[in-house]
PDB file of N, CA, C and O in Angstrom:
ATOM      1  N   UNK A   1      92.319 104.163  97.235  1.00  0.00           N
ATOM      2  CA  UNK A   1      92.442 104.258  95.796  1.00  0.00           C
ATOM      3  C   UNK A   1      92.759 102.867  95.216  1.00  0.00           C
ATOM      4  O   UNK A   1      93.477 102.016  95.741  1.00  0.00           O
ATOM      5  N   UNK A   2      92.011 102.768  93.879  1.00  0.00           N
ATOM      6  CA  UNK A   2      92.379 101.048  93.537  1.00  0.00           C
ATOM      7  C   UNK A   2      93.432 101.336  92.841  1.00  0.00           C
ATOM      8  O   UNK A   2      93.593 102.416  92.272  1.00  0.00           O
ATOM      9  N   UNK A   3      94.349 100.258  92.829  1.00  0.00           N
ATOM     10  CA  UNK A   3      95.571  99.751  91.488  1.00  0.00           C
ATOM     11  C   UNK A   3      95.303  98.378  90.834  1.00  0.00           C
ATOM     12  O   UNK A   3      94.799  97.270  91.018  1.00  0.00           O
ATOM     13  N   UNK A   4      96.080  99.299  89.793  1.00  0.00           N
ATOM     14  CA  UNK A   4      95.742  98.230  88.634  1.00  0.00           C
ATOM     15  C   UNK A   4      97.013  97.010  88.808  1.00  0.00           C
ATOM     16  O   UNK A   4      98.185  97.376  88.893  1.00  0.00           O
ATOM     17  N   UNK A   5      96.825  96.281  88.829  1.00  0.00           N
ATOM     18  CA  UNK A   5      97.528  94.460  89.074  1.00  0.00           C
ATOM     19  C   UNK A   5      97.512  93.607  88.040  1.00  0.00           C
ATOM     20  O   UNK A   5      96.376  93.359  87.637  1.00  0.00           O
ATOM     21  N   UNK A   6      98.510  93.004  87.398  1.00  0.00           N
ATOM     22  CA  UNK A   6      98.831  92.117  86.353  1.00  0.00           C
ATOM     23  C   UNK A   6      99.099  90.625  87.309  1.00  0.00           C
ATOM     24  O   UNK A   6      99.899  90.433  88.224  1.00  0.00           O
ATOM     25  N   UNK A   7      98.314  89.905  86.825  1.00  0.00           N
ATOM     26  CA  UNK A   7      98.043  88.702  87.530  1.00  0.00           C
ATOM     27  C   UNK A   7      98.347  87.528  86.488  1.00  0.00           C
ATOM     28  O   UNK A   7      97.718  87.135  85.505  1.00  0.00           O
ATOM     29  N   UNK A   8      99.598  87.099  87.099  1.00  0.00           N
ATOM     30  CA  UNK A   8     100.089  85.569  86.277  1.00  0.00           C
ATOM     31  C   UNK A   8      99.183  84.193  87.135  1.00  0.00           C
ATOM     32  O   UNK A   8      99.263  83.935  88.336  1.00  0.00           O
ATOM     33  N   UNK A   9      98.699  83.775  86.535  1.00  0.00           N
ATOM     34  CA  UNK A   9      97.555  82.028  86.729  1.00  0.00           C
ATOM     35  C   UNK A   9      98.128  81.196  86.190  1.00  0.00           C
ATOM     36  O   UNK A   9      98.450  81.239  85.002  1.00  0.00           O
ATOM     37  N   UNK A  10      98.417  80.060  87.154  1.00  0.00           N
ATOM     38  CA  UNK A  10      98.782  78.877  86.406  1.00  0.00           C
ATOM     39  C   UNK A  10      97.424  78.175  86.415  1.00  0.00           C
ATOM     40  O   UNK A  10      96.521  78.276  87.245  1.00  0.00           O
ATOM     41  N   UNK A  11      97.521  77.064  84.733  1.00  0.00           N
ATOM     42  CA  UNK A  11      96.537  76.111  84.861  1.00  0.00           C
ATOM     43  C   UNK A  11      96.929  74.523  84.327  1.00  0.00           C
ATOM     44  O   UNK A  11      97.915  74.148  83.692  1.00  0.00           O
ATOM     45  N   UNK A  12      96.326  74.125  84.593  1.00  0.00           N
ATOM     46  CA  UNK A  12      96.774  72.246  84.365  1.00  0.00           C
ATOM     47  C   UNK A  12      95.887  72.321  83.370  1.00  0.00           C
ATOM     48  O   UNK A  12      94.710  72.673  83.439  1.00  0.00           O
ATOM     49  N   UNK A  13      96.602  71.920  82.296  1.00  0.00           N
ATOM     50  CA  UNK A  13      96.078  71.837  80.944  1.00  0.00           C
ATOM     51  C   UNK A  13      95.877  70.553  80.058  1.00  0.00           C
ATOM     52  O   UNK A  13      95.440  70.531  78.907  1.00  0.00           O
ATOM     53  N   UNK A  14      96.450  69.056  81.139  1.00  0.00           N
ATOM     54  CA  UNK A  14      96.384  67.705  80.683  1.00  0.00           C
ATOM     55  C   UNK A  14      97.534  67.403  80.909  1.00  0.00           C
ATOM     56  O   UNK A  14      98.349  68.119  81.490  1.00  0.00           O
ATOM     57  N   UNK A  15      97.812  65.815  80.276  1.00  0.00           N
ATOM     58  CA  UNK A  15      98.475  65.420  80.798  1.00  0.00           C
ATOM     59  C   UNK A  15      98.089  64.041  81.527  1.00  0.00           C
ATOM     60  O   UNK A  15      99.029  63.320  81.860  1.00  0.00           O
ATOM     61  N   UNK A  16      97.111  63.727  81.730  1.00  0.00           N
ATOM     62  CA  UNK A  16      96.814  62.757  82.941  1.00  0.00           C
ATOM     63  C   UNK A  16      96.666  61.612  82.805  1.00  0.00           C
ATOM     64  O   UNK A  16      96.527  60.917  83.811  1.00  0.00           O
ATOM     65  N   UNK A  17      96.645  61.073  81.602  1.00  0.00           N
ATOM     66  CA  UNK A  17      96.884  59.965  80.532  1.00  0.00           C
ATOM     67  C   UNK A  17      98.546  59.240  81.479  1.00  0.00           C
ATOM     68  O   UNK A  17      99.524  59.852  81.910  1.00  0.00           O
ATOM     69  N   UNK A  18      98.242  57.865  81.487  1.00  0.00           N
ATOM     70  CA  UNK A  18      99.672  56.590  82.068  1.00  0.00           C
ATOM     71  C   UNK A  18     100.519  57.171  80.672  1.00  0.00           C
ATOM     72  O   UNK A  18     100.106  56.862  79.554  1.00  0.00           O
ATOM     73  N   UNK A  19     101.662  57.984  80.834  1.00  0.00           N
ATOM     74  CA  UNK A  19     102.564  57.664  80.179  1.00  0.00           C
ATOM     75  C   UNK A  19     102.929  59.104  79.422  1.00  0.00           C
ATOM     76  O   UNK A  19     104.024  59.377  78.931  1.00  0.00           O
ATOM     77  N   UNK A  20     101.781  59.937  79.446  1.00  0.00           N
ATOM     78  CA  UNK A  20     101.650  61.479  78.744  1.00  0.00           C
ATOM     79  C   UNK A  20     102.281  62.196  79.972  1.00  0.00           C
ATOM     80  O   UNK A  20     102.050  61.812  81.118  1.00  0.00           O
ATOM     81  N   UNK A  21     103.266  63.490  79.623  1.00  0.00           N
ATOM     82  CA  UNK A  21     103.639  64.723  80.051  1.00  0.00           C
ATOM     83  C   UNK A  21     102.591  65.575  80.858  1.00  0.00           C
ATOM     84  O   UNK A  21     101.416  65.708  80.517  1.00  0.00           O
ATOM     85  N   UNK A  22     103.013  65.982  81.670  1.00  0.00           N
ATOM     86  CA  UNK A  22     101.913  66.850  82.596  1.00  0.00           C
ATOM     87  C   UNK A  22     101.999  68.205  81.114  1.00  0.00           C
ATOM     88  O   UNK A  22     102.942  68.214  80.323  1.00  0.00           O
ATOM     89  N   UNK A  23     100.922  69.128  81.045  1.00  0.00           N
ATOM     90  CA  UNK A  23     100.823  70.348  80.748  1.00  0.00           C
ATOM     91  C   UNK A  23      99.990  71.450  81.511  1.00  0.00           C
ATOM     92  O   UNK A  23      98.901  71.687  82.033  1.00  0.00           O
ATOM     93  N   UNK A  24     101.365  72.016  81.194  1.00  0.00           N
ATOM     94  CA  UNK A  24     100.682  73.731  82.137  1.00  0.00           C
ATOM     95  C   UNK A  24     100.605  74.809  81.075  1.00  0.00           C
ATOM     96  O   UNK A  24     101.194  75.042  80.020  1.00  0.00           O
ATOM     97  N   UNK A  25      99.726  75.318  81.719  1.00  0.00           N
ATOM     98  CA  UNK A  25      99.684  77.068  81.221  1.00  0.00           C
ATOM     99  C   UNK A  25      99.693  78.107  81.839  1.00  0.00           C
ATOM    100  O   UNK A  25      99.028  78.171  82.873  1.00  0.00           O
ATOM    101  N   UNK A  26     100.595  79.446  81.305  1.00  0.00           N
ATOM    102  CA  UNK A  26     100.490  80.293  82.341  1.00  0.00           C
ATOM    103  C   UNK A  26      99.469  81.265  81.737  1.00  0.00           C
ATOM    104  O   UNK A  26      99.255  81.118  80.534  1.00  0.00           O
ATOM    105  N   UNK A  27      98.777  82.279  82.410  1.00  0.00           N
ATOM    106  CA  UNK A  27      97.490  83.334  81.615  1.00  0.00           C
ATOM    107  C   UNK A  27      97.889  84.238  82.549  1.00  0.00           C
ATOM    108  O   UNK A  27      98.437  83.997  83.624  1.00  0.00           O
ATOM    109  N   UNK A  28      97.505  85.574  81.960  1.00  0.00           N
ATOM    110  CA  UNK A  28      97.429  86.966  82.907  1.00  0.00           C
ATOM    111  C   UNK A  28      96.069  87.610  82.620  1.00  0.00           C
ATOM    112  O   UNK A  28      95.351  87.332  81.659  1.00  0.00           O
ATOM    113  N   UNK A  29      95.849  88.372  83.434  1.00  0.00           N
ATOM    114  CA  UNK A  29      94.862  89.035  83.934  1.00  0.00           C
ATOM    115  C   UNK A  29      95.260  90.011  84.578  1.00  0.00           C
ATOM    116  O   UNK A  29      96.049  89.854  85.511  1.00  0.00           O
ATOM    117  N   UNK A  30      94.664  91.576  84.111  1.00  0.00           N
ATOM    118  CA  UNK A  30      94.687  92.532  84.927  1.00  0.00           C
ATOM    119  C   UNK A  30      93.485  92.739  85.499  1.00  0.00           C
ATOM    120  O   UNK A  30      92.397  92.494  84.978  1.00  0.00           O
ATOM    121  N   UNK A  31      93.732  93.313  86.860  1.00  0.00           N
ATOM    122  CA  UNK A  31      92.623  93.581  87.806  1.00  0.00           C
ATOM    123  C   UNK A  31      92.797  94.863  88.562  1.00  0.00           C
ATOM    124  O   UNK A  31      93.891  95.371  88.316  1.00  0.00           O
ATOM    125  N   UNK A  32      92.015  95.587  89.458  1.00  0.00           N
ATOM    126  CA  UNK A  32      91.440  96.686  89.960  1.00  0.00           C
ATOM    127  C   UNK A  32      91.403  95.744  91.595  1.00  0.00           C
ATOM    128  O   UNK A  32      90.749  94.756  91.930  1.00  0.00           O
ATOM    129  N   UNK A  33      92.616  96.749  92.485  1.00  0.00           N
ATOM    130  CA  UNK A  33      91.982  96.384  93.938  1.00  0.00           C
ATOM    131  C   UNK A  33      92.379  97.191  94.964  1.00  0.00           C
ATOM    132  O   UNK A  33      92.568  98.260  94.383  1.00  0.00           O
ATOM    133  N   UNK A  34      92.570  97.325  95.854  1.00  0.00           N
ATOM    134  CA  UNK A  34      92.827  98.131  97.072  1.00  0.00           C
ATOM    135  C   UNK A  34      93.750  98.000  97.543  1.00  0.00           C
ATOM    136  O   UNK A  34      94.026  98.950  98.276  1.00  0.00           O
ATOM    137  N   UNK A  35      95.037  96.635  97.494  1.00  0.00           N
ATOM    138  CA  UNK A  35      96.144  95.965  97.734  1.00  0.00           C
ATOM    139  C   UNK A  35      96.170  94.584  96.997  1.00  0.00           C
ATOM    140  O   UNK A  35      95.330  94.061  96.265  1.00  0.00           O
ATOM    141  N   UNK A  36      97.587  94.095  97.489  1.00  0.00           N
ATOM    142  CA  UNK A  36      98.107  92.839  96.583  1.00  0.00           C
ATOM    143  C   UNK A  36      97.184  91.661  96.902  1.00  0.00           C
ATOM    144  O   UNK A  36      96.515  91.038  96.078  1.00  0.00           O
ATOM    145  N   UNK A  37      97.262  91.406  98.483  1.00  0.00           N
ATOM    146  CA  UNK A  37      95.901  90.744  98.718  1.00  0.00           C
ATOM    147  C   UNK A  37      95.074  90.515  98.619  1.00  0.00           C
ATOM    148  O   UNK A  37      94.641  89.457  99.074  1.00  0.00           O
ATOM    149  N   UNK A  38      94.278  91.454  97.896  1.00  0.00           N
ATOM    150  CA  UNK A  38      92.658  91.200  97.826  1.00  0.00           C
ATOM    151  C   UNK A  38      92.819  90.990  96.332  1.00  0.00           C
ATOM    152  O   UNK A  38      91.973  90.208  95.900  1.00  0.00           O
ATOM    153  N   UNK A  39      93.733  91.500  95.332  1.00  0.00           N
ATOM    154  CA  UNK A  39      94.211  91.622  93.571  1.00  0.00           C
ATOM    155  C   UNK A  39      94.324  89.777  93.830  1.00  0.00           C
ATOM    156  O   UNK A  39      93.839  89.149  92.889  1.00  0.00           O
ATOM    157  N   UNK A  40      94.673  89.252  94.527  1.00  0.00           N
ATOM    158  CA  UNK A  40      95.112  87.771  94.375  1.00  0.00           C
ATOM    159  C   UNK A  40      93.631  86.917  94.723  1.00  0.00           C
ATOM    160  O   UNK A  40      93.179  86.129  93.891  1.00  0.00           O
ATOM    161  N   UNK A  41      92.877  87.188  96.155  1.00  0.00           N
ATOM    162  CA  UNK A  41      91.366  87.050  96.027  1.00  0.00           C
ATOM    163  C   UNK A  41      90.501  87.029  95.287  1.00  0.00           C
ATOM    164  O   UNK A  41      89.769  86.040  95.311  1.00  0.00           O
ATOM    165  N   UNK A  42      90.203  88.224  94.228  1.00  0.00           N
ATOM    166  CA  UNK A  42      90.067  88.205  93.098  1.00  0.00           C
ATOM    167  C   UNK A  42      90.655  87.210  91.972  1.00  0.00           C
ATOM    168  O   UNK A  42      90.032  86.430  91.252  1.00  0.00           O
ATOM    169  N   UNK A  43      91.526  87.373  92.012  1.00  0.00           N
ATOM    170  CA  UNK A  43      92.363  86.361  91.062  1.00  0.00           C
ATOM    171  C   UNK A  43      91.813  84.976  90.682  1.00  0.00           C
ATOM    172  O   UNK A  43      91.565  84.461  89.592  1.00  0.00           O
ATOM    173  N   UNK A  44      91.692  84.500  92.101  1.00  0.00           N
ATOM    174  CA  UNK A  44      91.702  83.117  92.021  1.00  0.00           C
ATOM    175  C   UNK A  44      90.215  82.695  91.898  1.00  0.00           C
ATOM    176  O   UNK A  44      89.637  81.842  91.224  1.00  0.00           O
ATOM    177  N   UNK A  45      89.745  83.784  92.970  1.00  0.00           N
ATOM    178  CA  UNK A  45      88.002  83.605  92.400  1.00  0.00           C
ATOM    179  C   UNK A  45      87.526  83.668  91.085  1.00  0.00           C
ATOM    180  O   UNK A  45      86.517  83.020  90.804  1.00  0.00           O
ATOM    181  N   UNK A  46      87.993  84.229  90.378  1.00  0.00           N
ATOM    182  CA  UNK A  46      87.939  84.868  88.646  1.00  0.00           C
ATOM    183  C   UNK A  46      87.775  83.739  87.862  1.00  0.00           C
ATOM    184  O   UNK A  46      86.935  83.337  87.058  1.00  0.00           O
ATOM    185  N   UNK A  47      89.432  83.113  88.599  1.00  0.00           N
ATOM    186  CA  UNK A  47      90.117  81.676  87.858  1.00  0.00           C
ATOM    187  C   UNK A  47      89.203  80.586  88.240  1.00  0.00           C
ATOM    188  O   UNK A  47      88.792  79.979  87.251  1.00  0.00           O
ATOM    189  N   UNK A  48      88.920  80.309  88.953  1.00  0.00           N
ATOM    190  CA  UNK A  48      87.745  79.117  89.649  1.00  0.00           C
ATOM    191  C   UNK A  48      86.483  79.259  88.749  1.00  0.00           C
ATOM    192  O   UNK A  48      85.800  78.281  88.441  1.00  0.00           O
ATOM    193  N   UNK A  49      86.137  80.866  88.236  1.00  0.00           N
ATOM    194  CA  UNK A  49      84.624  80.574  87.734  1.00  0.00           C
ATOM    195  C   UNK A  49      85.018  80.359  86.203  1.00  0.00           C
ATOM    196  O   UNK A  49      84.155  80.034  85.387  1.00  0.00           O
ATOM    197  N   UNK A  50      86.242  80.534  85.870  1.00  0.00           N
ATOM    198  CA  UNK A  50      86.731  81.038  84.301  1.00  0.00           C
ATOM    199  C   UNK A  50      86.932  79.071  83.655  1.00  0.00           C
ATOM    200  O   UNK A  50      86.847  78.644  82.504  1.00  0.00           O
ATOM    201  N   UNK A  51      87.171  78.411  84.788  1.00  0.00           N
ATOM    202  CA  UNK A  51      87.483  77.124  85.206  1.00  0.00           C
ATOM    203  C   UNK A  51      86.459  76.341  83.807  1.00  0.00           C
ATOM    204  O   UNK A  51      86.886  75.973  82.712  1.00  0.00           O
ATOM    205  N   UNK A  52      84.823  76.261  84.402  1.00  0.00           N
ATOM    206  CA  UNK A  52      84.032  75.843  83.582  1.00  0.00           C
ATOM    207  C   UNK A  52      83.508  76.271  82.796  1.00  0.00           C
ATOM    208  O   UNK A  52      82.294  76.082  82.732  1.00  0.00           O
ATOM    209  N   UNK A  53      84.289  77.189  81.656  1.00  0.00           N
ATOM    210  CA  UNK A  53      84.002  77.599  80.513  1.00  0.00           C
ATOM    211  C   UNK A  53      85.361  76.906  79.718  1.00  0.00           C
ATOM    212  O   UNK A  53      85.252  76.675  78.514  1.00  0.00           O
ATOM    213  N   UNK A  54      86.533  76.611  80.368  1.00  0.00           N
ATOM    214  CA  UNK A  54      88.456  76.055  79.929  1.00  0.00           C
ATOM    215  C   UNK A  54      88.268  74.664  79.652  1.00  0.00           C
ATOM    216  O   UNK A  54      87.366  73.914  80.026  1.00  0.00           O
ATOM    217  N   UNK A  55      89.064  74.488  79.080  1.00  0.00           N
ATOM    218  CA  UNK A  55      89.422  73.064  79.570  1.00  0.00           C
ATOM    219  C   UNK A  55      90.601  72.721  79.945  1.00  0.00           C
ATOM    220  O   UNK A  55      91.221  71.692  79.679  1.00  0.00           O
ATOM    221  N   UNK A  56      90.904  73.626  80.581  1.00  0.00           N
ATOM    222  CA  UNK A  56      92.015  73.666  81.881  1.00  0.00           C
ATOM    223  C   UNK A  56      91.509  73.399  83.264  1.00  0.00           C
ATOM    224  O   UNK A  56      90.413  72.927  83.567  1.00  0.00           O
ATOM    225  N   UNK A  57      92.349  73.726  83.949  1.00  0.00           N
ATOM    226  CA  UNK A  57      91.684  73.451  85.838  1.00  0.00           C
ATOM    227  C   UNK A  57      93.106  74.267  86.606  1.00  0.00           C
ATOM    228  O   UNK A  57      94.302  73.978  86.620  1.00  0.00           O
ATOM    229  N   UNK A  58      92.413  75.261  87.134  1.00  0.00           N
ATOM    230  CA  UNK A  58      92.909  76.510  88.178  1.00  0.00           C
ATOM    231  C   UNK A  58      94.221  75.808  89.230  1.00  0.00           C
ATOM    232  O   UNK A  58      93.840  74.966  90.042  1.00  0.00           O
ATOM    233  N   UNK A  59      95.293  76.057  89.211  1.00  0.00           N
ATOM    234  CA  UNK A  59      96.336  75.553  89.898  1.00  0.00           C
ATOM    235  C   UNK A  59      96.604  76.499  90.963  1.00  0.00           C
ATOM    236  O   UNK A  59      96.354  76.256  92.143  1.00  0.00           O
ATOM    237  N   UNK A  60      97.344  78.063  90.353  1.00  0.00           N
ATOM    238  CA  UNK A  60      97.296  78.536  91.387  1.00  0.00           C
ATOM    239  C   UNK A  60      97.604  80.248  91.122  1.00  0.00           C
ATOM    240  O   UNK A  60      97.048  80.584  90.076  1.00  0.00           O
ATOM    241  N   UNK A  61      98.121  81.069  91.593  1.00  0.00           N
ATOM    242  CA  UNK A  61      98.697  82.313  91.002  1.00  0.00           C
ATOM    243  C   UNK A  61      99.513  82.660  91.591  1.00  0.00           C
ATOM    244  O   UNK A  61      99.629  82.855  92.801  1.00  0.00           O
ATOM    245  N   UNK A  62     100.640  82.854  90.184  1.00  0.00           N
ATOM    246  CA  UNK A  62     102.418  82.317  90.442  1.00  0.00           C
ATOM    247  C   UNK A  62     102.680  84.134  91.041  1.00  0.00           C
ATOM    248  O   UNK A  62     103.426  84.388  91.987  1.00  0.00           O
ATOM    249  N   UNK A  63     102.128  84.899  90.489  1.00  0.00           N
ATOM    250  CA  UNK A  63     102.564  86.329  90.772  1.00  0.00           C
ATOM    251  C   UNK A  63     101.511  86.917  90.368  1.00  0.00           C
ATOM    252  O   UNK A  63     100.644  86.454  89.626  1.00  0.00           O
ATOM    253  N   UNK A  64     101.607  88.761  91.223  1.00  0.00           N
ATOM    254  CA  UNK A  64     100.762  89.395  91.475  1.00  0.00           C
ATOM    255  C   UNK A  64     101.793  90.862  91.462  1.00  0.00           C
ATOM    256  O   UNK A  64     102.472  91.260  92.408  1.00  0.00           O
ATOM    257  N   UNK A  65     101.680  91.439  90.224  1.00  0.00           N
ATOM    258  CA  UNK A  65     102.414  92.960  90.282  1.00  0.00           C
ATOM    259  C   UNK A  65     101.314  94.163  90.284  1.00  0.00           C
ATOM    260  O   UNK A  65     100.182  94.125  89.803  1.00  0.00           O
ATOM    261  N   UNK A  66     101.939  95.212  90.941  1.00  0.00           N
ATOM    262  CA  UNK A  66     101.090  96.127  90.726  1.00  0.00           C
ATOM    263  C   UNK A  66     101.857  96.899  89.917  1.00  0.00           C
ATOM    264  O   UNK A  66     103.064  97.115  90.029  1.00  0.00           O
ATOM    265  N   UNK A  67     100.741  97.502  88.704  1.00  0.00           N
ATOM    266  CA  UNK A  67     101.408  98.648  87.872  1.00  0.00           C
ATOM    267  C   UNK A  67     100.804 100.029  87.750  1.00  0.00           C
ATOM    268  O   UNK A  67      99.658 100.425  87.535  1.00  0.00           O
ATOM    269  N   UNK A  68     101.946 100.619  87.957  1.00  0.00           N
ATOM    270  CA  UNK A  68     102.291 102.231  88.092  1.00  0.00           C
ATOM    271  C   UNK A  68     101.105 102.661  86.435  1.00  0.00           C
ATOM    272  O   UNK A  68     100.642 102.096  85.444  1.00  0.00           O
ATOM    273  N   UNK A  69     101.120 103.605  86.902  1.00  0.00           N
ATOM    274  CA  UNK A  69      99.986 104.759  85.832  1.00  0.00           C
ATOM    275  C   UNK A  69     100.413 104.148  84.284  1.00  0.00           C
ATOM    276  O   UNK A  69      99.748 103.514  83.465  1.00  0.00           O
ATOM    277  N   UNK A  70     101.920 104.664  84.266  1.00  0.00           N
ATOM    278  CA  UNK A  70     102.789 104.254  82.710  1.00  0.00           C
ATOM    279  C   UNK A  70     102.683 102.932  82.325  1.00  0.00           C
ATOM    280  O   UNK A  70     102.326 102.759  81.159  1.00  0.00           O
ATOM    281  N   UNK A  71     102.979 101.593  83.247  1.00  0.00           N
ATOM    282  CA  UNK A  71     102.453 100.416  82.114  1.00  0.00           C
ATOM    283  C   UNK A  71     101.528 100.272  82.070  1.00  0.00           C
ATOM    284  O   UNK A  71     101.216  99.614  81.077  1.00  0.00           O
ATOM    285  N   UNK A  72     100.425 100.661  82.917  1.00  0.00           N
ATOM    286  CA  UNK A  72      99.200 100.122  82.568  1.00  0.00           C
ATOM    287  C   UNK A  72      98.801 100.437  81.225  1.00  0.00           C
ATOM    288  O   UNK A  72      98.248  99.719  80.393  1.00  0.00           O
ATOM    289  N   UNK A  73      99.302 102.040  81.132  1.00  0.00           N
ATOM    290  CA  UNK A  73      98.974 102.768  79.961  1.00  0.00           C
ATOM    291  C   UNK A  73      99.385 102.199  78.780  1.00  0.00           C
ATOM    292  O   UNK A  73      98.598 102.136  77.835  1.00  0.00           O
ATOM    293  N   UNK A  74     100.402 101.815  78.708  1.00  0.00           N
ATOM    294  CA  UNK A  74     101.592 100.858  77.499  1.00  0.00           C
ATOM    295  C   UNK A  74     101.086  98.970  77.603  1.00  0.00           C
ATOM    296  O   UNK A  74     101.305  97.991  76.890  1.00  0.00           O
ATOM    297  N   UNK A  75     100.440  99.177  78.710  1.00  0.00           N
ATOM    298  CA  UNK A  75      99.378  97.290  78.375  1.00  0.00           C
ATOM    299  C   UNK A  75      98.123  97.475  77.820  1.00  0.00           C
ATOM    300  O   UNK A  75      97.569  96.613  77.138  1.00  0.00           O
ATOM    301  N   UNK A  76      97.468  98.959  78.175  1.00  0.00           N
ATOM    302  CA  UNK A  76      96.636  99.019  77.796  1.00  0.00           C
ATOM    303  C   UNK A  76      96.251  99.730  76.021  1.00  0.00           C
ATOM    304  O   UNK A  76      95.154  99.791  75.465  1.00  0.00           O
ATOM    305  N   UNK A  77      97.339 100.090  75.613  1.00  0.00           N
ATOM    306  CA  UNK A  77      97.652 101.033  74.038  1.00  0.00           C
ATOM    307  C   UNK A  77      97.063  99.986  73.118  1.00  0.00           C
ATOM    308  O   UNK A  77      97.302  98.791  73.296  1.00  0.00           O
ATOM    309  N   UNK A  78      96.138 100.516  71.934  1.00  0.00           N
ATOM    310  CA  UNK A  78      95.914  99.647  70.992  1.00  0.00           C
ATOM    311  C   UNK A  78      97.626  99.100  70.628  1.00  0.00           C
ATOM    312  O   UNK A  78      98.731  99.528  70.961  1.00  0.00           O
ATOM    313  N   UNK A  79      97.226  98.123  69.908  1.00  0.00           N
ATOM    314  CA  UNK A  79      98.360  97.689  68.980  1.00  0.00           C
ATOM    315  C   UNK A  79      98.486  97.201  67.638  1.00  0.00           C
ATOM    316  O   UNK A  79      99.283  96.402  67.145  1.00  0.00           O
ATOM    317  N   UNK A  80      97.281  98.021  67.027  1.00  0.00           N
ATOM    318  CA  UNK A  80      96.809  98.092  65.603  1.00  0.00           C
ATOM    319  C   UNK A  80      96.733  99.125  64.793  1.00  0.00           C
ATOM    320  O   UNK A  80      96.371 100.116  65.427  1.00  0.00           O
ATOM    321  N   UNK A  81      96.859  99.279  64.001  1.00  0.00           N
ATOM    322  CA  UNK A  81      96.942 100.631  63.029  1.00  0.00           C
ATOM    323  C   UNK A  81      95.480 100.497  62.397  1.00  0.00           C
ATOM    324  O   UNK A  81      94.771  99.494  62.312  1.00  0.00           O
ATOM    325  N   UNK A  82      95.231 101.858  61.964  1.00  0.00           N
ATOM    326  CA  UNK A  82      93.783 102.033  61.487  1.00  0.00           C
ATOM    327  C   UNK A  82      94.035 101.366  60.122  1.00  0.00           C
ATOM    328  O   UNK A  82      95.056 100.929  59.591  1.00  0.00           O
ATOM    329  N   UNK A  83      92.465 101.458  59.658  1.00  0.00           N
ATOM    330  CA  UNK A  83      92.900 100.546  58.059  1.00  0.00           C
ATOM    331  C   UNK A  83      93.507 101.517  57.011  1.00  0.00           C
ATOM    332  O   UNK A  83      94.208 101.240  56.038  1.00  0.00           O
ATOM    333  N   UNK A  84      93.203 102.343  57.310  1.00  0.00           N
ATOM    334  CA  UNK A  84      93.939 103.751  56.123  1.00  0.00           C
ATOM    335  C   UNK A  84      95.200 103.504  56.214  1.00  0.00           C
ATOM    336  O   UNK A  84      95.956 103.398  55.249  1.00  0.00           O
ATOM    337  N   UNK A  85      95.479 103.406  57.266  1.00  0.00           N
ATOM    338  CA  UNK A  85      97.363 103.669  57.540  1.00  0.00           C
ATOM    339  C   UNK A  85      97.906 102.179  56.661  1.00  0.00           C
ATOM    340  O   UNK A  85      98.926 102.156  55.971  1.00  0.00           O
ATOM    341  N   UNK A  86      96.913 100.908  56.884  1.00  0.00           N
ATOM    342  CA  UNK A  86      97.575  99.830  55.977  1.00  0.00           C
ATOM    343  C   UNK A  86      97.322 100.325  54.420  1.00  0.00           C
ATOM    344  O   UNK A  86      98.061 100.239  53.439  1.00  0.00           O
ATOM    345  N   UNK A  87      95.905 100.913  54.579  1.00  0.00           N
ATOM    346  CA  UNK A  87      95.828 100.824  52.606  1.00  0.00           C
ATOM    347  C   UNK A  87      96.596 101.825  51.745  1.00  0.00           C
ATOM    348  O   UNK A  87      96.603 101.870  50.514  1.00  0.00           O
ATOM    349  N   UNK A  88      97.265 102.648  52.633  1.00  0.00           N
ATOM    350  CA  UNK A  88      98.243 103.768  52.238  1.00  0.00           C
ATOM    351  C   UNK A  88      99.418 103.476  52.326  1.00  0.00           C
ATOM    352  O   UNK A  88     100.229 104.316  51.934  1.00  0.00           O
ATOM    353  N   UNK A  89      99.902 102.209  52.863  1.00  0.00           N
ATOM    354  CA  UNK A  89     100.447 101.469  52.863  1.00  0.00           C
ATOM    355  C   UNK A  89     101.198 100.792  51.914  1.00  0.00           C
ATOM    356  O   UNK A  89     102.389 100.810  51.600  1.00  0.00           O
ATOM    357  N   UNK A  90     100.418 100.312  51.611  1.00  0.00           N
ATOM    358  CA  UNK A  90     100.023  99.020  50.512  1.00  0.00           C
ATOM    359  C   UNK A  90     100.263  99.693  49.180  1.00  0.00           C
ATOM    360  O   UNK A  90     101.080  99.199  48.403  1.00  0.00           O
ATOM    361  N   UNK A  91      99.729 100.577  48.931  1.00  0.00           N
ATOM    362  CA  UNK A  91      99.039 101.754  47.854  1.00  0.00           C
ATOM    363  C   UNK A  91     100.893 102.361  47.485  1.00  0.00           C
ATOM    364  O   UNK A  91     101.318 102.317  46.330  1.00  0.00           O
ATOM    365  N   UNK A  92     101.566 102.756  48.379  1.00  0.00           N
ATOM    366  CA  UNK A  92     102.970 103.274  48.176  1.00  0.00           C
ATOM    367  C   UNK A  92     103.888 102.268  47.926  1.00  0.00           C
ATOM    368  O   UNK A  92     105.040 102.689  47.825  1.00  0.00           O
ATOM    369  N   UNK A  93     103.709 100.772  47.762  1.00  0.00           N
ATOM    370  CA  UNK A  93     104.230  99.820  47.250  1.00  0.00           C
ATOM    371  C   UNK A  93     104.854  99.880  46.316  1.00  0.00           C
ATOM    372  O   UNK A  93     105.360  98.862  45.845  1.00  0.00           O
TER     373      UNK A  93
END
C-alpha cells in the first residue's frame, strides 16, 4: 500500500558572489511511495529535474515524514471560501 510523505528539500539559492551571504531554501513536496526510502528516491530525483526550470540548485532532503490518513486530509483541504461566502460577506458590512 502507498503512503503519502511530506518531503522537506533544501536548495542553494545564491550567494556565490566574494563577499555575499550563502542563501538557502527550504520547499516541500508531498509524494506517494511504498516506504521512507524510496519517498526520498523520488524526492531527490523530482528535485534534480525541478533543478532546470529554478534558479536554485538541489542540495539535499533535510526530512522525509510519512502522513497518517488525517493530515494528509488537513494538507490537502481547500483553504478558500467560495465567492458567495465573500460577497455575502461584504454585502452584511
Amino acid at each position: 500500500m502507498l503512503t503519502w510523505y511530506l518531503i522537506k528539500l533544501i536548495y542553494f539559492a545564491g550567494g556565490e558572489t566574494i563577499g555575499s551571504e550563502a542563501k538557502f531554501e527550504e520547499r516541500c513536496m508531498m509524494l506517494q511511495a511504498d516506504e521512507a526510502g524510496w519517498a526520498r528516491e523520488k524526492a531527490v530525483v523530482l528535485a534534480r529535474l525541478q533543478e532546470h526550470s529554478m534558479s536554485a540548485r538541489f542540495v539535499r532532503v533535510s526530512e522525509v515524514v510519512a502522513l497518517t490518513e488525517y493530515e494528509g486530509a488537513c494538507l490537502m483541504a481547500p483553504s478558500t471560501l467560495p465567492v458567495s461566502v465573500f460577497v455575502e460577506g461584504r454585502a452584511a458590512r
